[in-house]
VOROMAR-420114 format. One record per residue: residue number from 1; x, y, z of N, C-alpha, C in turn. Coordinates in steps of 0.1 Angstrom, whole numbers, plus 2048, in hexadecimal, padded with zeros to 3 digits. Atoms other than C-alpha are relative to their C-alpha. Layout:
<sites>
+-----+-----+-----+-----+-----+-----+-----+-----+-----+-----+
! pos !  nu !  nv !  nw ! cau ! cav ! caw !  cu !  cv !  cw !
+-----+-----+-----+-----+-----+-----+-----+-----+-----+-----+
! NUM !   X !   Y !   Z !   X !   Y !   Z !   X !   Y !   Z !
...
+-----+-----+-----+-----+-----+-----+-----+-----+-----+-----+
</sites>
This chain:
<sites>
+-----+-----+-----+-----+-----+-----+-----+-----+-----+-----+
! pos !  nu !  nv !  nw ! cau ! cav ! caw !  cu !  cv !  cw !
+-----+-----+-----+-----+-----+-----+-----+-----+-----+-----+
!   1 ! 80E ! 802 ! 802 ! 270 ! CFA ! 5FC ! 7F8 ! 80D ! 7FC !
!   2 ! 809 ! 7F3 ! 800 ! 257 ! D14 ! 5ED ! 7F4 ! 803 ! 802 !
!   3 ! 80F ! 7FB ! 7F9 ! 23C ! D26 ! 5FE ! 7F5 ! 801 ! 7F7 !
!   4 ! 809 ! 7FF ! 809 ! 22B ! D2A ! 5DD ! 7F1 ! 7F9 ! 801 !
!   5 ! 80C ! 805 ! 7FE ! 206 ! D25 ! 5E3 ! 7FA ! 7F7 ! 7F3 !
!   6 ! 802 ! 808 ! 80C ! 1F9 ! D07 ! 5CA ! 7F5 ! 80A ! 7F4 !
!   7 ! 809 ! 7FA ! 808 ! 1EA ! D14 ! 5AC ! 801 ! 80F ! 7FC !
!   8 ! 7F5 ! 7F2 ! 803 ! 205 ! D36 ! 5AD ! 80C ! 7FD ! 7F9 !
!   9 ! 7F0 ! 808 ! 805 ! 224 ! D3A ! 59C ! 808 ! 811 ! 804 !
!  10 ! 7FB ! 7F6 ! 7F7 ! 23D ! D57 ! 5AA ! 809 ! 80B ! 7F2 !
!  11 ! 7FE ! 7FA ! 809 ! 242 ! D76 ! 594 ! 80C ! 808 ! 80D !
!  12 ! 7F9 ! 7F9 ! 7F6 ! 25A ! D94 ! 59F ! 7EE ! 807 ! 7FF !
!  13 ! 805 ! 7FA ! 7F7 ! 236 ! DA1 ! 5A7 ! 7F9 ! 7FD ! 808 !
!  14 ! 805 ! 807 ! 7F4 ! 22E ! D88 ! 5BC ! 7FC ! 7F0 ! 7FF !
!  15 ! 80A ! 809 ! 802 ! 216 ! D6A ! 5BB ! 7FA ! 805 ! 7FB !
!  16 ! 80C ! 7FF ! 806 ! 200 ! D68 ! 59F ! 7F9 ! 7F6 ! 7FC !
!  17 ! 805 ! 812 ! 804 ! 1E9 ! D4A ! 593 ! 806 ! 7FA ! 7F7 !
!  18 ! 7F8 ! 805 ! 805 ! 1FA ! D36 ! 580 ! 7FC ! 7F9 ! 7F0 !
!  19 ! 804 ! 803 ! 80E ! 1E5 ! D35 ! 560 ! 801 ! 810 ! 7FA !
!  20 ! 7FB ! 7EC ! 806 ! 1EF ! D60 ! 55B ! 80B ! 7FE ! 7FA !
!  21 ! 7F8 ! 7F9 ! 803 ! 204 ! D6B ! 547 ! 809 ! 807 ! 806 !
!  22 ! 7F2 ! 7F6 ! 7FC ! 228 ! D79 ! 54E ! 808 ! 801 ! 7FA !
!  23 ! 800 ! 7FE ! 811 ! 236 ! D87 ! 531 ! 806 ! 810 ! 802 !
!  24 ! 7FD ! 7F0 ! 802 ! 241 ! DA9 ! 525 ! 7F7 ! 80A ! 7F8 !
!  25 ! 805 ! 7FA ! 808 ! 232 ! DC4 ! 514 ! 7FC ! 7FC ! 7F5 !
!  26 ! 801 ! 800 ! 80C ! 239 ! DBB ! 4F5 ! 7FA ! 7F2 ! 7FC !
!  27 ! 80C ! 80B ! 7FF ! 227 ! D9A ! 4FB ! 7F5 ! 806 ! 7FC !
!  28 ! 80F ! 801 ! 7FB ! 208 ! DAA ! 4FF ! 7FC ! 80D ! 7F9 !
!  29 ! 805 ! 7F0 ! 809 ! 205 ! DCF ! 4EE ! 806 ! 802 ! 7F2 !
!  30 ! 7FE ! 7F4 ! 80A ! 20B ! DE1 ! 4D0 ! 802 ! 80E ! 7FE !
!  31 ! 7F9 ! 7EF ! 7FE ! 216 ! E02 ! 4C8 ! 80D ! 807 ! 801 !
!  32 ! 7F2 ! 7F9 ! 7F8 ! 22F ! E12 ! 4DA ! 806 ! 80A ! 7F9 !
!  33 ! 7FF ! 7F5 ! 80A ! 22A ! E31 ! 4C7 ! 805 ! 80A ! 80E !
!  34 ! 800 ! 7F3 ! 7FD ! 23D ! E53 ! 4DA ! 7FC ! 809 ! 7F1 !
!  35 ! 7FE ! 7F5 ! 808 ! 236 ! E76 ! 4CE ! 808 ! 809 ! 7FE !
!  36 ! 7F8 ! 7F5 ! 7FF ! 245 ! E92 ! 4C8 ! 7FD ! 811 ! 7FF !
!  37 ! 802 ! 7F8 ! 7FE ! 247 ! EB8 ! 4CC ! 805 ! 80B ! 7F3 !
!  38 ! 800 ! 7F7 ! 80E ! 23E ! ECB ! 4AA ! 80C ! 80E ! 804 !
!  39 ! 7FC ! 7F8 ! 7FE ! 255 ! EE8 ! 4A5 ! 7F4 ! 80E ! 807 !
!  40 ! 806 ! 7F4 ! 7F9 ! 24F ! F06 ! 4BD ! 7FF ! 80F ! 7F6 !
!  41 ! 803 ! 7F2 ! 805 ! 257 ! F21 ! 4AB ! 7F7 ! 802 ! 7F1 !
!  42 ! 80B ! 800 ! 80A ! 23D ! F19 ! 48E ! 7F5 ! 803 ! 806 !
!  43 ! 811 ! 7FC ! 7F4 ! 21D ! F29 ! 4A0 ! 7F9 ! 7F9 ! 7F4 !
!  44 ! 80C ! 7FE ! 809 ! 209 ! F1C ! 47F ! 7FB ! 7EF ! 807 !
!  45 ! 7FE ! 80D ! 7F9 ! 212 ! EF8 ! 491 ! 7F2 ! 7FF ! 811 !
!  46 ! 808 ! 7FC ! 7F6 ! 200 ! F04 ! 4AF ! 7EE ! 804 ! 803 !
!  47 ! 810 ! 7FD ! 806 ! 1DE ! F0E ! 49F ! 7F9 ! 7F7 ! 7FD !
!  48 ! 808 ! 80B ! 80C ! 1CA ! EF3 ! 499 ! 7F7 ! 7FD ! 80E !
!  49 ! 80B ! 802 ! 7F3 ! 1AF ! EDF ! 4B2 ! 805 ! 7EE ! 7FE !
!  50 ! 7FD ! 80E ! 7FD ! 1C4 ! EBC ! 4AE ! 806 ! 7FE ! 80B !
!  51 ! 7FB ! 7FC ! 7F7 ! 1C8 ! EB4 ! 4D3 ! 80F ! 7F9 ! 7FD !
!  52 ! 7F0 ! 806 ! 803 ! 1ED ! EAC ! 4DB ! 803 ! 801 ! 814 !
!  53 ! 7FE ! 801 ! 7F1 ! 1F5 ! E9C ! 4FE ! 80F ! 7FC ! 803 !
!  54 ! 7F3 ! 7FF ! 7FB ! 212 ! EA4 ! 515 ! 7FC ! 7F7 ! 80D !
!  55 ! 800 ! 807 ! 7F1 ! 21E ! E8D ! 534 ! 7FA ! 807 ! 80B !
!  56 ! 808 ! 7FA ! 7F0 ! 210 ! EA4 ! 54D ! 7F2 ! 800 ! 7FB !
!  57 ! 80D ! 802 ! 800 ! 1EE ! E9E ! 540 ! 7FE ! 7F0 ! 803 !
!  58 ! 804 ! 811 ! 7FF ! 1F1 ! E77 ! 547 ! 7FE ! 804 ! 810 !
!  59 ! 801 ! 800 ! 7ED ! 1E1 ! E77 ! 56C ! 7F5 ! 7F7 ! 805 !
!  60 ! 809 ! 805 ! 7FB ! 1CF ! E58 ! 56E ! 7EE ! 800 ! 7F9 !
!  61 ! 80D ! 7FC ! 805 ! 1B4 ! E62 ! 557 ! 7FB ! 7FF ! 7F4 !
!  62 ! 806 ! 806 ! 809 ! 1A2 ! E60 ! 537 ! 802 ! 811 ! 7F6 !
!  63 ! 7F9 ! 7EF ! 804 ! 1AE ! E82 ! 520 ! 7F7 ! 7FF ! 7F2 !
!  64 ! 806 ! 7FB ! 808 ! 193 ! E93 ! 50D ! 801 ! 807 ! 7FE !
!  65 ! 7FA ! 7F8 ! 802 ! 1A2 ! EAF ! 508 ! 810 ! 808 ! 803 !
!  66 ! 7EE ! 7FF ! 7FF ! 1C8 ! EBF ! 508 ! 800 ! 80E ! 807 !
!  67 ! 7F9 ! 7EC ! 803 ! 1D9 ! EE2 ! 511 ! 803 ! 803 ! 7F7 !
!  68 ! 7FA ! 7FC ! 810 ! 1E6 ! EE2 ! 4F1 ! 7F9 ! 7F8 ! 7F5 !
!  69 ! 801 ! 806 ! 80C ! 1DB ! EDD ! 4D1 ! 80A ! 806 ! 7F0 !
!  70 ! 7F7 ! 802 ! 80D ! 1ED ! ED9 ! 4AF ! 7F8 ! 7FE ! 7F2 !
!  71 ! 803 ! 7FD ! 80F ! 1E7 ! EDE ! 48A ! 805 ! 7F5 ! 7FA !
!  72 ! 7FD ! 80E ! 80E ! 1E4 ! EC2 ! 46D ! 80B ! 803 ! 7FB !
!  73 ! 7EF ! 801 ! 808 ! 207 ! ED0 ! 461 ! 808 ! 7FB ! 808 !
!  74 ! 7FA ! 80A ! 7F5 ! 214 ! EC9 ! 483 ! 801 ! 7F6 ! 800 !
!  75 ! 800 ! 80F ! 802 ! 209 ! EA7 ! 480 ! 809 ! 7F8 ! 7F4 !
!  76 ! 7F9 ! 808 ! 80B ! 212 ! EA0 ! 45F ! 811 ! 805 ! 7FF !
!  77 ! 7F1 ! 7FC ! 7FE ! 237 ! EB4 ! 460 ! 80C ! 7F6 ! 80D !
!  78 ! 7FA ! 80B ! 7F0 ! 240 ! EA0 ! 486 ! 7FA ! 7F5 ! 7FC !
!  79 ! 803 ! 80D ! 7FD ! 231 ! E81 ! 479 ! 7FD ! 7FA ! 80C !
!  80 ! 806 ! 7FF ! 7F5 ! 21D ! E84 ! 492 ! 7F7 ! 7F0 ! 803 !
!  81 ! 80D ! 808 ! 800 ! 201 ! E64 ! 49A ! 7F9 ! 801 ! 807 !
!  82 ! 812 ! 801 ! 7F6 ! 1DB ! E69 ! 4A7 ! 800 ! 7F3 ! 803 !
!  83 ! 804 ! 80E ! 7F9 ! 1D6 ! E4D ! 4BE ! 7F1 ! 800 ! 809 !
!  84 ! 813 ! 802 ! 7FC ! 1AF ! E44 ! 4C6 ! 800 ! 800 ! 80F !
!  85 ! 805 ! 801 ! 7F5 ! 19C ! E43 ! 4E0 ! 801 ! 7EF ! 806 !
!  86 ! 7FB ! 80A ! 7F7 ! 1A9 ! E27 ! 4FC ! 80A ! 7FC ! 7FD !
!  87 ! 7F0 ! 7FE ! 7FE ! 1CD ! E2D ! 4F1 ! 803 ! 802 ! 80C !
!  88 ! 7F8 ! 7FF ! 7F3 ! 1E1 ! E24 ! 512 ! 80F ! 808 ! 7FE !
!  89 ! 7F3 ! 7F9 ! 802 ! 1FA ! E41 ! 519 ! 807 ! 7FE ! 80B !
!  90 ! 7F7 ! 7FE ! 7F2 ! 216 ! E41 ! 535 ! 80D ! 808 ! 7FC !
!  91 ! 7F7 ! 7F7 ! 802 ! 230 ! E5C ! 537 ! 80E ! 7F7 ! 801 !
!  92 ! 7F0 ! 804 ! 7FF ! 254 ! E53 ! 52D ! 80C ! 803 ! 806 !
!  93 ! 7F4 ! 7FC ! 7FB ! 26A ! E6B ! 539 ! 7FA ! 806 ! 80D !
!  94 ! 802 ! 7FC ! 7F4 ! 270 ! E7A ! 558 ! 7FB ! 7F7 ! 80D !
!  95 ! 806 ! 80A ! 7FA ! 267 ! E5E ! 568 ! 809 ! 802 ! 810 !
!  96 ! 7F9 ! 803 ! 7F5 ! 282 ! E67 ! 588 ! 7F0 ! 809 ! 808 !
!  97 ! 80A ! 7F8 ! 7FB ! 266 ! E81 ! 593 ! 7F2 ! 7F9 ! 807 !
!  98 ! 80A ! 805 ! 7F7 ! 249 ! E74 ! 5AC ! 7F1 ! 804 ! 7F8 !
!  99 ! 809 ! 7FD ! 804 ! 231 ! E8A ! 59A ! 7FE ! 7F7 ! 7F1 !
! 100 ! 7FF ! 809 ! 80F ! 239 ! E74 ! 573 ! 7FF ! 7F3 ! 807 !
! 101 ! 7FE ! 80C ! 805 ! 243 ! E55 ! 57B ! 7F3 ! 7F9 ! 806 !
! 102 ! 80F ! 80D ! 806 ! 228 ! E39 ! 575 ! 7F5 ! 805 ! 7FF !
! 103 ! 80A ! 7FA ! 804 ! 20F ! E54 ! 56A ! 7FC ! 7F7 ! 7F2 !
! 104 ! 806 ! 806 ! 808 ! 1F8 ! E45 ! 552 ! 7F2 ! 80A ! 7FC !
! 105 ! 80D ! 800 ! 804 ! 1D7 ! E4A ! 53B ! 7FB ! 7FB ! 7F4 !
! 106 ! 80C ! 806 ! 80D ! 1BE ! E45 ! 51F ! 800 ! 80C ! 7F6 !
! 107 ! 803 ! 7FA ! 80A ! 1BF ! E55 ! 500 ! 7ED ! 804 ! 801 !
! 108 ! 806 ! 7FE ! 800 ! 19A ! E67 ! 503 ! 7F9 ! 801 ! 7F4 !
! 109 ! 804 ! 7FB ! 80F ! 194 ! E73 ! 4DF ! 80C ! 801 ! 7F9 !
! 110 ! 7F2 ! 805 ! 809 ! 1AC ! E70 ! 4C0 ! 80B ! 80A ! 804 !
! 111 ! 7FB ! 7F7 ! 7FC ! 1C9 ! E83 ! 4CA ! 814 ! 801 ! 800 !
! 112 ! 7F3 ! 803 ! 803 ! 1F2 ! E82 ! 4C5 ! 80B ! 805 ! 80E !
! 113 ! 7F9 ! 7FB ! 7F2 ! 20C ! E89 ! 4E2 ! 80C ! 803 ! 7FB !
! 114 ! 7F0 ! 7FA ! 805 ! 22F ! E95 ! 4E7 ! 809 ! 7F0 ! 804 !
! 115 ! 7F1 ! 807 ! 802 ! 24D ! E80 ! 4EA ! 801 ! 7FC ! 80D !
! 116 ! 804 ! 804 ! 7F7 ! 246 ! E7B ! 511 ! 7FB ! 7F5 ! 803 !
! 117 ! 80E ! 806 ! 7FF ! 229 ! E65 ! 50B ! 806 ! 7F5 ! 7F6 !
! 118 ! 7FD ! 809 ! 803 ! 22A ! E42 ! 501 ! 7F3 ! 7FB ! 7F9 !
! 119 ! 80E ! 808 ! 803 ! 20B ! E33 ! 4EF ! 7FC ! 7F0 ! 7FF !
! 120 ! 7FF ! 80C ! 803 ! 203 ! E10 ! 4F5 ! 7F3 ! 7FA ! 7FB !
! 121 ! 811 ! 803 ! 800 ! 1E3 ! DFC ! 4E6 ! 7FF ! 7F2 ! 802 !
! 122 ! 803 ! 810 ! 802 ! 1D2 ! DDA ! 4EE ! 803 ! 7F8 ! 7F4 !
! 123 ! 7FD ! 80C ! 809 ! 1D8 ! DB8 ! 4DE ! 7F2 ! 7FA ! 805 !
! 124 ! 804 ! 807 ! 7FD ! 1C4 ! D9C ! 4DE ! 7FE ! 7F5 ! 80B !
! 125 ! 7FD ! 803 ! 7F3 ! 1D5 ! D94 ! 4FC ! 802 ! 806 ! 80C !
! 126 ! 801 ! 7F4 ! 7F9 ! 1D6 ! DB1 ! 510 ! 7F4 ! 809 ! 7FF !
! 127 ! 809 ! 7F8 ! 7FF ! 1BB ! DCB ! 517 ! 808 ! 80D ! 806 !
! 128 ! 7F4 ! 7F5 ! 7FC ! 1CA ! DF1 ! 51C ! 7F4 ! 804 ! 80E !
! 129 ! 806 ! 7FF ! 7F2 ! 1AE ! DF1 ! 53B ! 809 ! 7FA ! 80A !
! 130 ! 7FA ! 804 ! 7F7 ! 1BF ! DD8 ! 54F ! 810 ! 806 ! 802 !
! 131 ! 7F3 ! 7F8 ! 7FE ! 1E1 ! DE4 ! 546 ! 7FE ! 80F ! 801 !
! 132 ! 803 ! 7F1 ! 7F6 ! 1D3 ! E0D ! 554 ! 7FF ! 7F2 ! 80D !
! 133 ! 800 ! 804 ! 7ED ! 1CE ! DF3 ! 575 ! 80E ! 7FD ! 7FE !
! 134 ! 7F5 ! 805 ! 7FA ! 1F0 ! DE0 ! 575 ! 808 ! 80E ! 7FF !
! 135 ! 7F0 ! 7F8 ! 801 ! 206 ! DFE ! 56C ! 7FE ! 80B ! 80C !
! 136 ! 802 ! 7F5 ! 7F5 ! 1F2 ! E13 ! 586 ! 805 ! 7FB ! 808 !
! 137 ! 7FA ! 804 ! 7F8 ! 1FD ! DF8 ! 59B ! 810 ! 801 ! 803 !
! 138 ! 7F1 ! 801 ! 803 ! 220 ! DF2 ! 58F ! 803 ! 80A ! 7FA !
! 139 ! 7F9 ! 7F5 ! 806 ! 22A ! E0F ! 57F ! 80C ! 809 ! 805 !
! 140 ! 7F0 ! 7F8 ! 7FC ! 243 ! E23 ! 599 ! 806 ! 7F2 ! 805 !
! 141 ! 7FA ! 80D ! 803 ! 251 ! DFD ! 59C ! 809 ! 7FC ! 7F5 !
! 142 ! 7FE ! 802 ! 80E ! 255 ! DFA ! 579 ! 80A ! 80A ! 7FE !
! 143 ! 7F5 ! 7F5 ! 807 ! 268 ! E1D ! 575 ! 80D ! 7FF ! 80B !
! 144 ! 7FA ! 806 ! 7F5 ! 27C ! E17 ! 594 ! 80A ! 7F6 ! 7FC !
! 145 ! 7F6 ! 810 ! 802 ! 288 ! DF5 ! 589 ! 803 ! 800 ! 7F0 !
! 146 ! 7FA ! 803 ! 80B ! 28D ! DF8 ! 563 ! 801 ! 810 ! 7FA !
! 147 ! 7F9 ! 7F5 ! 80B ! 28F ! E21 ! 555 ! 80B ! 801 ! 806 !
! 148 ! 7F2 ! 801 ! 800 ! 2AE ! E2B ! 54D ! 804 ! 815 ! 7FF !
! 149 ! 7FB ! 7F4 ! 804 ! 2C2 ! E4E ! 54C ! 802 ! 807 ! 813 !
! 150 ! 7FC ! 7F7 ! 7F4 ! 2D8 ! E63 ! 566 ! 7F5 ! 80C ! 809 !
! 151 ! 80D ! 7F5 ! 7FC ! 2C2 ! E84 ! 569 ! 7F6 ! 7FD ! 800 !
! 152 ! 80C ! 7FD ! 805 ! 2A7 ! E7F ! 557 ! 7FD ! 7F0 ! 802 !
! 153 ! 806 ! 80A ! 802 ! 297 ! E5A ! 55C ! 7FA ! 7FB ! 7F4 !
! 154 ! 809 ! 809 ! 810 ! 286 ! E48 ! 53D ! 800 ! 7F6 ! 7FF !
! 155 ! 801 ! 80B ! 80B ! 279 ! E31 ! 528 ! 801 ! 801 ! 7F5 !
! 156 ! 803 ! 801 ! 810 ! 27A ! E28 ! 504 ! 7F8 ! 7F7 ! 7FE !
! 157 ! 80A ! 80A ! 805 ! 265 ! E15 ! 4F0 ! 806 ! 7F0 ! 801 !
! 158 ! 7F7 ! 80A ! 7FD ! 27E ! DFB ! 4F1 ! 801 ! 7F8 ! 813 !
! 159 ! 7F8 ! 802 ! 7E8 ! 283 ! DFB ! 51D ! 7F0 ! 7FE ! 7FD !
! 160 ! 80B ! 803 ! 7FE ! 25A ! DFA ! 519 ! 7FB ! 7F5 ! 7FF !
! 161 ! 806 ! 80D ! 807 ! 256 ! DDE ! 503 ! 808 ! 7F4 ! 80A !
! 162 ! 7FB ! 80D ! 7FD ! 26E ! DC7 ! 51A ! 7F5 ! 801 ! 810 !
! 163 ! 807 ! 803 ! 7F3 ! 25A ! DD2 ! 538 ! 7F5 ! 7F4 ! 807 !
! 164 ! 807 ! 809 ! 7FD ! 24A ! DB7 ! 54D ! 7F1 ! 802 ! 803 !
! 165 ! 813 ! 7FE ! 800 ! 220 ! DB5 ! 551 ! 800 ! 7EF ! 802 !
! 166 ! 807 ! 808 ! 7FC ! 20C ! D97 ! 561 ! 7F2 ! 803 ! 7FC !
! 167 ! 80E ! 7FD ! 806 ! 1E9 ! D91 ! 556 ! 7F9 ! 7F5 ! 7FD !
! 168 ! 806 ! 80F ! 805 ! 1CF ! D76 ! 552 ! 7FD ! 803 ! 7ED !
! 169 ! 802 ! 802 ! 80E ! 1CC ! D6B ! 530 ! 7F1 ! 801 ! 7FB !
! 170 ! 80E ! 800 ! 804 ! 1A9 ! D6D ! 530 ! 7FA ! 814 ! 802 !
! 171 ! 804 ! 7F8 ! 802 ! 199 ! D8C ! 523 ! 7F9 ! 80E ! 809 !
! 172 ! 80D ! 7FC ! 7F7 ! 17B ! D8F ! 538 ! 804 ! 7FF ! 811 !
! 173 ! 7FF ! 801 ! 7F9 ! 18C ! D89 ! 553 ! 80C ! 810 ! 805 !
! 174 ! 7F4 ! 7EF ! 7FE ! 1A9 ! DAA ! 550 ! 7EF ! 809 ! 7FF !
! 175 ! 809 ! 7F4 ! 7F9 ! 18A ! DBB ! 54D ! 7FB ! 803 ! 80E !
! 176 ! 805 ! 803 ! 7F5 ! 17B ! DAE ! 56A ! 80B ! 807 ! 80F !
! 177 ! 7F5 ! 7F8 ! 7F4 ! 198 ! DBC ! 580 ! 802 ! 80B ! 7FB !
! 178 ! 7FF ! 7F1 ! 801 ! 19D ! DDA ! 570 ! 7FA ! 80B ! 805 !
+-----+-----+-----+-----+-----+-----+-----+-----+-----+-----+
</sites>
C-alpha cells in the first residue's frame, strides 16, 4: 500500500504534486554550451575587456564582472560564445571537491567562460530562476548521484542533459518559488 499523499506522485526527490513535471534537462532547457581556455601563451588573447568566466567565480551569484578578460581574437580563434544576461551557469568539473560541486550562477552581462562552466538557458517550459532554486537545492545530490570520473569528478553536456529536474509546468508559478 502507498503512503503517497492524494494529489502527489513519488519522484527520487520525493513527493511532488502530481500535475509537475519530472523530466530531464533536456526536456526543459537549451544550450548546453561549455567553454574553453584560449591559448595561454598568446598574451594578445588576454588583452581585451570581453569578460570570460571561470568555475570558481560561480558562487551563487549573478556575475557582472570577471578576473579575466579576453580579446575578440580569443573569441573568435577558441570559438568562443557570449552568453547574455540570465544565462544559467553550473561548474562541470571538479565536482568531487565541496568547494565546486553544485556551485551555480547567472550570466550578469554578455560574457564567455572556460570549459569548467556549463551554460544552460530557459525554454518555454523552464525558467533559469527556478532551476538557480532547484539546483541550489539539488545540486550536491545531483553530482553525487550521476558525475562521473576517478580523480577528477564531472559532467558533460551529455551526463547534464539526462539529468533529472521537477518543476510545475506553470510559469508563474517556478517563479513564484524561486
Amino acid at each position: 500500500m502507498s503512503n503517497i499523499k492524494k494529489g502527489y506522485k513519488q519522484t527520487e526527490f520525493g513527493e511532488i504534486p502530481s500535475d509537475w513535471e519530472y523530466c530531464t534537462f533536456k526536456d526543459v532547457l537549451n544550450t548546453f554550451s561549455s567553454g574553453a581556455t584560449p591559448y595561454r601563451a598568446i598574451s594578445e588573447y588576454y588583452k581585451g575587456d570581453i569578460r570570460w568566466i571561470s568555475s570558481g567565480e560561480l558562487d551563487y551569484n549573478v556575475i557582472y564582472d570577471t578576473i579575466e578578460h579576453i580579446s575578440d581574437l580569443a573569441v573568435k580563434n577558441t570559438n568562443l560564445k557570449i552568453h547574455e544576461p540570465g544565462t544559467f551557469l553550473m561548474a562541470i568539473t571538479g565536482l568531487e571537491a565541496e568547494g565546486t560541486r553544485g556551485r551555480c550562477a547567472f550570466v550578469g552581462a554578455p560574457s564567455a567562460t572556460n570549459q569548467s562552466c556549463l551554460a544552460l538557458n530557459s525554454t518555454d517550459k523552464l525558467r533559469t530562476d527556478y532551476l538557480f532554486w532547484f539546483y541550489r537545492q539539488w545540486g550536491n545530490y545531483l553530482a553525487f548521484k550521476y558525475c562521473q570520473g576517478t580523480k577528477q569528478q564531472s559532467y558533460t553536456a551529455a551526463i547534464v542533459k539526462k539529468l533529472p529536474i521537477c518543476c510545475p509546468k506553470d510559469s508563474n508559478e517556478q517563479s513564484a518559488l524561486s
